[in-house]
C-alpha positions in Angstrom: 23.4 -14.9 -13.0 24.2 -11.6 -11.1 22.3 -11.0 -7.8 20.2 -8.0 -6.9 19.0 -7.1 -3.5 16.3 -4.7 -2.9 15.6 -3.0 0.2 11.7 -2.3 -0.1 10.3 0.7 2.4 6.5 2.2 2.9 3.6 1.4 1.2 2.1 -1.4 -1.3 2.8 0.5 -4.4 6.3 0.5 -3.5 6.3 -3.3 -2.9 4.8 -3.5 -6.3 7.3 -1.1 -7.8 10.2 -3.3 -6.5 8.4 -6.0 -8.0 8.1 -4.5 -11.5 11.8 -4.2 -11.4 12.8 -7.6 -10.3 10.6 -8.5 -13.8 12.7 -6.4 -15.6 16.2 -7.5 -14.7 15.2 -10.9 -13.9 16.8 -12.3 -17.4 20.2 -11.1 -15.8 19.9 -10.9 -11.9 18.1 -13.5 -9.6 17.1 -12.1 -6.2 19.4 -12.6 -3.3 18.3 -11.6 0.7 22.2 -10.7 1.5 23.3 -7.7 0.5 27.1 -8.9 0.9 26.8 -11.1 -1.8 24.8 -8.7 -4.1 26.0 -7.2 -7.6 23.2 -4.4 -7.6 21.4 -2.9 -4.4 18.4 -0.9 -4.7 17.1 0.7 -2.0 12.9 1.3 -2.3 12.2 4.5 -0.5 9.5 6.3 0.5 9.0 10.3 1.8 5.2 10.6 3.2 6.7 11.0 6.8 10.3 12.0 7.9 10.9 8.6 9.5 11.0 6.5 6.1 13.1 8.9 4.8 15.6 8.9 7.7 15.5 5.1 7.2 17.0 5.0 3.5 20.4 7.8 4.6 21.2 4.7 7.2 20.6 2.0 4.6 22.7 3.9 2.0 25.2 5.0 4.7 25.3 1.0 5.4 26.9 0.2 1.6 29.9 2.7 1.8 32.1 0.0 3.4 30.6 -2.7 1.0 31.5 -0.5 -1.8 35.2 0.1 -0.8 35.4 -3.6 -1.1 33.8 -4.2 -4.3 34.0 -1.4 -6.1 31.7 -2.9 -9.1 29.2 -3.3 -6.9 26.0 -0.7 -8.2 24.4 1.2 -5.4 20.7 2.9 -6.4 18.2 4.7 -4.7 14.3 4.6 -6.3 10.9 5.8 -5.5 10.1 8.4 -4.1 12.6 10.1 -2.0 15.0 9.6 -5.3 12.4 11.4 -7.2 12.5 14.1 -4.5 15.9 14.4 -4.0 17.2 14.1 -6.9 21.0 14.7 -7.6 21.4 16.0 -4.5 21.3 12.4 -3.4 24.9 11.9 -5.3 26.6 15.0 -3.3 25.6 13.3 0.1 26.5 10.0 -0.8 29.0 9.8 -3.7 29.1 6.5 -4.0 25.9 5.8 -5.1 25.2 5.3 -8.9 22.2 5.1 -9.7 18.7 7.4 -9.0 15.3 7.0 -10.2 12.4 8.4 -9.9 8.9 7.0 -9.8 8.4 7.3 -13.4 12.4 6.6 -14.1 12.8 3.2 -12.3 10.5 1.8 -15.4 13.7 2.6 -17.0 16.3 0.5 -15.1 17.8 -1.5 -17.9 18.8 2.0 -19.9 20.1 3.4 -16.6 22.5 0.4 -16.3 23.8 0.5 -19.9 24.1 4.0 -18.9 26.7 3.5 -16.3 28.5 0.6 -18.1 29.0 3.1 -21.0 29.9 6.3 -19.3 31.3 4.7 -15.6 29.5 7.5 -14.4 26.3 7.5 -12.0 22.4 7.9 -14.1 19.8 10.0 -12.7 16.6 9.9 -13.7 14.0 11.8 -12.1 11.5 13.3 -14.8 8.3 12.9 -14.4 5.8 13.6 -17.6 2.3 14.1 -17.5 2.0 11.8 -20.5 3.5 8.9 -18.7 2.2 5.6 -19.6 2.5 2.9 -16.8 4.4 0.2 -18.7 2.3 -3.5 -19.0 5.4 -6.1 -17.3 4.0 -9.4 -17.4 6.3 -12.7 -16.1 6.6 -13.8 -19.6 7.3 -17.4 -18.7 4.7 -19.9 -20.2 4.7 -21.9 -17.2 5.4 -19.6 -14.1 7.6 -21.6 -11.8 6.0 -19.0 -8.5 3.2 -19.4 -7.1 1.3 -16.9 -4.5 -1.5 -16.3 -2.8 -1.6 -12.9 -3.7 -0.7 -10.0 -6.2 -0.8 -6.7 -6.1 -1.9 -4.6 -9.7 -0.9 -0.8 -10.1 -3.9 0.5 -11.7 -3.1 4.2 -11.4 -0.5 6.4 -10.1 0.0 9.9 -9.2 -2.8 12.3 -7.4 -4.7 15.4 -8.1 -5.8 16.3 -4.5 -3.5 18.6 -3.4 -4.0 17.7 0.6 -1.4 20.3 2.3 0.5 18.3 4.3 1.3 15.5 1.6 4.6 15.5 -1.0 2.9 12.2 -3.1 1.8 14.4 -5.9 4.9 16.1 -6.1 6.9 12.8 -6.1 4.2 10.7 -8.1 2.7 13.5 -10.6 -0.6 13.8 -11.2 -3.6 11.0 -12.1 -2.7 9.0 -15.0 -4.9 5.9 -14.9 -3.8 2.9 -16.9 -5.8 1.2 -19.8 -8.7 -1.3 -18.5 -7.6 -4.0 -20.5 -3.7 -3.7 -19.5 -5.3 -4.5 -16.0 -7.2 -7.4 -17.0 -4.2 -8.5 -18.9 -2.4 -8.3 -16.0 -4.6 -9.6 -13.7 -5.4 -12.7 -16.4 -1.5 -13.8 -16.4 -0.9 -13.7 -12.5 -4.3 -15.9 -12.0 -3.5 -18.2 -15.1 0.5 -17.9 -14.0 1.1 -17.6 -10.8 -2.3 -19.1 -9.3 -2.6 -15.8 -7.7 -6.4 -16.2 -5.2 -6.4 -12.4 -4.2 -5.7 -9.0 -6.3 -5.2 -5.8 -4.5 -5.8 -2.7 -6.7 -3.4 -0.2 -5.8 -3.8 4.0 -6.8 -3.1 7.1 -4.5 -6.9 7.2 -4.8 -8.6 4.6 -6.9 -12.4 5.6 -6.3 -11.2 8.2 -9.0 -9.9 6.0 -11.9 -10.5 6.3 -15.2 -12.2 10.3 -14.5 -9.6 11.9 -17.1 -9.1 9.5 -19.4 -11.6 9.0 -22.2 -13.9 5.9 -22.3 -12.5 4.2 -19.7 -14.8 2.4 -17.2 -15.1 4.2 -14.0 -13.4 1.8 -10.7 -16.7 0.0 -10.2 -16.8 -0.8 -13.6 -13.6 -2.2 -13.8 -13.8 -3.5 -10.7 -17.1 -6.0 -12.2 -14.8 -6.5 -14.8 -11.8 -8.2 -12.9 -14.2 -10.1 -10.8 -15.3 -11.9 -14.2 -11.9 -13.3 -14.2 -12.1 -17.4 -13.6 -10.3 -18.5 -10.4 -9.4 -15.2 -8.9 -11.1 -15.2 -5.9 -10.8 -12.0 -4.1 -10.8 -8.8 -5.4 -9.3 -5.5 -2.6 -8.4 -2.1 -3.4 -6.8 0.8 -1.3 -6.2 3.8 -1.4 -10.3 5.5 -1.2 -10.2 9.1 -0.7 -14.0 9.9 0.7 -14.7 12.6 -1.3 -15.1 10.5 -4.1 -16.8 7.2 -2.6 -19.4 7.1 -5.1 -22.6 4.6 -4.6 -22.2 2.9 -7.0 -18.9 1.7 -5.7 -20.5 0.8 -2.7 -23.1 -1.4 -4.1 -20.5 -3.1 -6.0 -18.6 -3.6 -2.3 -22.0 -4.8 -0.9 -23.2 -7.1 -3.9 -20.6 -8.7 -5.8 -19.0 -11.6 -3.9 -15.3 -11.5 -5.2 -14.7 -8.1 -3.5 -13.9 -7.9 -0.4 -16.0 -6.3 2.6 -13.8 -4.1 3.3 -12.8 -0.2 2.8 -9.6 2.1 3.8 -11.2 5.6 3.9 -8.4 7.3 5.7 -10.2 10.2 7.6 -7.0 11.9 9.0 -8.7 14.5 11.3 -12.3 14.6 13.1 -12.1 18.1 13.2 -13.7 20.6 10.1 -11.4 23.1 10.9 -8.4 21.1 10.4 -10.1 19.2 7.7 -10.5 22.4 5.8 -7.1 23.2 6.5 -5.5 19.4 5.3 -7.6 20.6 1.8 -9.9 17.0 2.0 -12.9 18.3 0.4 -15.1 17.2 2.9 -16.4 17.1 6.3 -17.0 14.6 9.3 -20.7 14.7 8.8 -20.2 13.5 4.8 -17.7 11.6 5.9 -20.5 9.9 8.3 -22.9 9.6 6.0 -20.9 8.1 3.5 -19.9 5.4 6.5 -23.2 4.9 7.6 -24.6 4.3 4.0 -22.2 1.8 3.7 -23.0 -0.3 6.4 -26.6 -0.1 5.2 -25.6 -1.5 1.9 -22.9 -3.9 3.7 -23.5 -4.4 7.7 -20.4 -6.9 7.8 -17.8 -4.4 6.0 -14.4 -3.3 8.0 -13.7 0.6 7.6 -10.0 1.2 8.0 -8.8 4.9 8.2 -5.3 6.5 8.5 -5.3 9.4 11.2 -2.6 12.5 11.8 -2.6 14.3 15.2 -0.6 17.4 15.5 -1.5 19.6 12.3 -0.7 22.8 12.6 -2.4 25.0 14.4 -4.8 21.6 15.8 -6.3 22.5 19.5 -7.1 20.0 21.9 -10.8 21.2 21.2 -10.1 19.9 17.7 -7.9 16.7 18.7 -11.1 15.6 21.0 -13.6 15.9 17.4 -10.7 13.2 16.2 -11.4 10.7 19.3 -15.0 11.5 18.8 -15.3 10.1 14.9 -13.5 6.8 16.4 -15.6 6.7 18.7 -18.2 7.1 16.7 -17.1 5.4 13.3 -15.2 2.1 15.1 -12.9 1.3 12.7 -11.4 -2.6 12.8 -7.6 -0.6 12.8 -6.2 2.8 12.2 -3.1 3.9 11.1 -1.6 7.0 13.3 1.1 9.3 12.7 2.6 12.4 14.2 2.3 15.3 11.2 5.8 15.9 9.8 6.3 18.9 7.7 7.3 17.3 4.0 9.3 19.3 1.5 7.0 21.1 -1.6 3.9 20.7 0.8 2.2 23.9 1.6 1.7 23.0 5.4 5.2 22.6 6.0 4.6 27.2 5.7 1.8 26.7 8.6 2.0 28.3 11.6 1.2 27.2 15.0 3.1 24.1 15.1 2.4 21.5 17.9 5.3 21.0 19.8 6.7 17.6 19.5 5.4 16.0 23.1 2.1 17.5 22.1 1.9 15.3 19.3 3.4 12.4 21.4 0.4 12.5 24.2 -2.1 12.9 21.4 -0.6 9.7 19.0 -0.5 7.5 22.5 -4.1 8.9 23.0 -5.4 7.5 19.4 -3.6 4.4 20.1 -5.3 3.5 23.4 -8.6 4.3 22.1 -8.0 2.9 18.6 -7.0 -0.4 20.5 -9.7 -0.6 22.9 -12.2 -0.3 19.8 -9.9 -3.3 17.7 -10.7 -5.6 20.7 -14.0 -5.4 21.0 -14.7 -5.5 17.5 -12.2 -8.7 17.3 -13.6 -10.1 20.3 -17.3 -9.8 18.3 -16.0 -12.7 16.0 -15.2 -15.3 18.4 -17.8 -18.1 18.3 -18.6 -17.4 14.6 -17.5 -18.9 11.5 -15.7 -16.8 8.8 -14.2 -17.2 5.3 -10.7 -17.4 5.0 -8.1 -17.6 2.2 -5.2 -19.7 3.2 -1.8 -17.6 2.6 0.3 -20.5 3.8 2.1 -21.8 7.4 2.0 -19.6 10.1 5.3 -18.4 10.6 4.8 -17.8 14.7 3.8 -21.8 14.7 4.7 -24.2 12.0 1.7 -26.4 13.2 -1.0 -23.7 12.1 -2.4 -22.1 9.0 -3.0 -18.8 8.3 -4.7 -16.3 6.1 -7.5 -13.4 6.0 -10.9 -12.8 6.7 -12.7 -10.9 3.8 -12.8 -8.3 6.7 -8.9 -7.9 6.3 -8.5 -9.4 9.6 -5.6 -12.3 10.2 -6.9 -15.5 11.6 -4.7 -18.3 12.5 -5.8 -21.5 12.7 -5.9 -25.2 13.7 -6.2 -27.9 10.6 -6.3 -31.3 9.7 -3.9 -30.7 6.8 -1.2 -28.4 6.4 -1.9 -28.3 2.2 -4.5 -25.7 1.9 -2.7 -22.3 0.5 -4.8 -21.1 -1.5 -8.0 -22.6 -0.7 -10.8 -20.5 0.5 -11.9 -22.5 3.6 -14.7 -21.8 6.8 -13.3 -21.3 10.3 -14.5 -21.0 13.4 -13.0 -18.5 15.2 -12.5 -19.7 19.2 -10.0 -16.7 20.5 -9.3 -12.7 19.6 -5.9 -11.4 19.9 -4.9 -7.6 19.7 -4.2 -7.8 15.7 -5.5 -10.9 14.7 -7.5 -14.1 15.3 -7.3 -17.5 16.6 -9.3 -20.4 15.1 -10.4 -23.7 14.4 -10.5 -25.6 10.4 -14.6 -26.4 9.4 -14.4 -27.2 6.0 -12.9 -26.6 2.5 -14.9 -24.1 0.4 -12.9 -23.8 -2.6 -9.7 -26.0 -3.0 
């Protein structure tokens, strides 16, 4: 067997894009974690922020002296600073070989015949409107892996247009993928793989199925997955407000498999600059949709993603941003300094905030943000939660550990070591800054 080593960076589609292509080559290649020793490297990349980026031309510039030394060696770039870059990726590094897309790494195997044939590097970068997401199932009849959890591409691409964001001009537009691919998917991990949890993953789900002809909408499917014997869990991200429907949140709120919790990524508190980003709504829907949630679902975790420093934001408006945490209390939030992306129309904005601007206002969200998270974790201690075992803790060997339906990590004291994949009660004796402390009650579901 030849050994392939990929490099995986940003989000969960990505991890489950590297996955899909580990599926595909695995008749061939078996996964290796040292690059030294690898016959193909892929390198996972993702372009929503600068930094990401920055971080795959130091990987890549890492190879060059592998490459030297093994000159057979197969270099490749995928996702979705491949699909931005394109070619131009082969005059700054000209040792790389390979470059696909986010539509083109589906196409791995022909890319690599490609090279053998012509000894020359394969680019492929289209992305089609008609795209159908392919169905890549383990094929073994008795999986030899087992996990906890899976993730499930149910969708990819995005229609919203939000100026400062390059996604739907790396990841095309909404194509959503046939219901009973999903369940078909979701089916063989469970039955497989003994798979507990199943994240749905989509640049915004809440909108699946909208263009596509009798296809359920996402709380439709989502009813349907959770009819699936032994999956236990059912999560989803990405929500875009706009279109939090409620319906979906009555399916959060009633049906027991999914999980109580929600990223609604808010990004600014203020309209102006909400109007601005082009998020089709403002804080006060974005309020009501929160507070009708927690009226359907008291106990449910609201995570959001926040960006300080859009052009032309004024402290007036950074303040309206403090205020919705304030107000909202989110479990976590994910804060970033804006970066101007290429093909995004804000990157043309004027009034950039100068860089230790956006510095004291990040620092700002951070302190509130965490001040907020510890409270809110500090609210569990003394009560007993649900939690599905991932495995050993890897901080102490003598602990267990897994997630609240919340989202939240608790760690935690048991009789026996044996449990992954059990749903179990715990009672939670100590809060940390990002997770939780606890003791073992008693097996739920083994």
């Amino acid at each position: 067997m030849k050994k392939l080593y990929i490099k995986t960076f940003g989000c969960q589609m990505n991890e489950n894009d590297s996955e899909k292509v580990y599926l595909l080559l695995k008749d061939e290649y078996e996964l290796t974690e040292n690059p030294l020793e690898a016959d193909l490297i892929l390198i996972n990349t993702c372009s929503v922020r600068e930094k990401p980026e920055h971080k795959l031309y130091s990987e890549i510039g890492r190879f060059k002296e592998l490459k030297k030394k093994k000159p057979k060696l197969i270099i490749g770039a995928m996702g979705c600073v491949a699909q931005q870059e394109g070619e131009k990726l082969l005059e700054r590094f000209p040792y790389l070989d390979l470059v696909l897309g986010t539509q083109g790494f589906y196409r791995i195997r022909e890319a690599l015949e490609e090279i053998a044939k012509k000894g020359k590097p394969a680019v492929y970068t289209e992305l089609k409107e008609d795209f159908k997401i392919p169905l890549i199932l383990s094929n073994e009849k008795s999986s030899k892996r087992h996990r906890v959890k899976a993730y499930i591409n149910i969708m990819q691409g995005c229609d919203n247009f939000c100026t400062y964001c390059i996604v739907p001009y790396v990841r095309g537009r909404e194509i959503s993928r046939p219901p009973e691919e999903i369940l078909k998917e979701a089916e063989e991990l469970v039955k497989k793989e003994g798979v507990k949890e199943i994240t749905l993953l989509g640049q915004n789900v809440n909108s699946y199925g909208k263009k596509e002809k009798d296809y359920p909408d996402f709380a439709d499917l989502l009813e349907r997955l959770s009819q699936i014997d032994g999956l236990l869990r059912i999560r989803f991200t990405t929500s875009h407000p706009k279109d939090l429907s409620e319906k979906l949140m009555k399916v959060i709120a009633e049906n027991p498999k999914v999980c109580k919790h929600i990223h609604l990524p808010l990004q600014a508190g203020s309209n102006r600059i909400l109007k601005k980003m082009n998020r089709k709504y403002t804080r006060e829907e974005y309020l009501e949709k929160v507070e009708r949630l927690r009226e359907l679902c008291p106990e449910i975790a609201i995570t959001s993603d926040i960006i300080v420093g859009f052009p032309g934001e004024t402290e007036e408006d950074f303040l309206e941003t403090i205020d919705m945490l304030e107000r909202v209390r989110f479990h976590e939030v994910f804060s970033f300094k804006y970066s101007d992306r290429p093909y995004a129309v804000a990157r043309n904005f004027e009034n950039k905030v100068p860089e230790e601007i956006k510095e004291e206002r990040l620092k700002k969200v951070h302190e509130v943000q965490a001040r907020i998270t510890k409270e809110i974790y500090n609210s569990y201690v003394n009560k007993e939660v649900e939690v599905l075992v991932e495995g050993i803790s890897e901080k102490d060997p003598t602990k267990l550990t897994g997630r609240t339906t919340t989202n939240v990590v608790v760690n935690f004291k048991s009789p026996r070591l044996d449990l992954e994949g059990a749903l179990v009660k715990v009672v939670i004796t100590e809060a940390g800054k990002h997770s939780l402390k606890g003791e073992y009650k008693e097996t739920l579901v083994l």
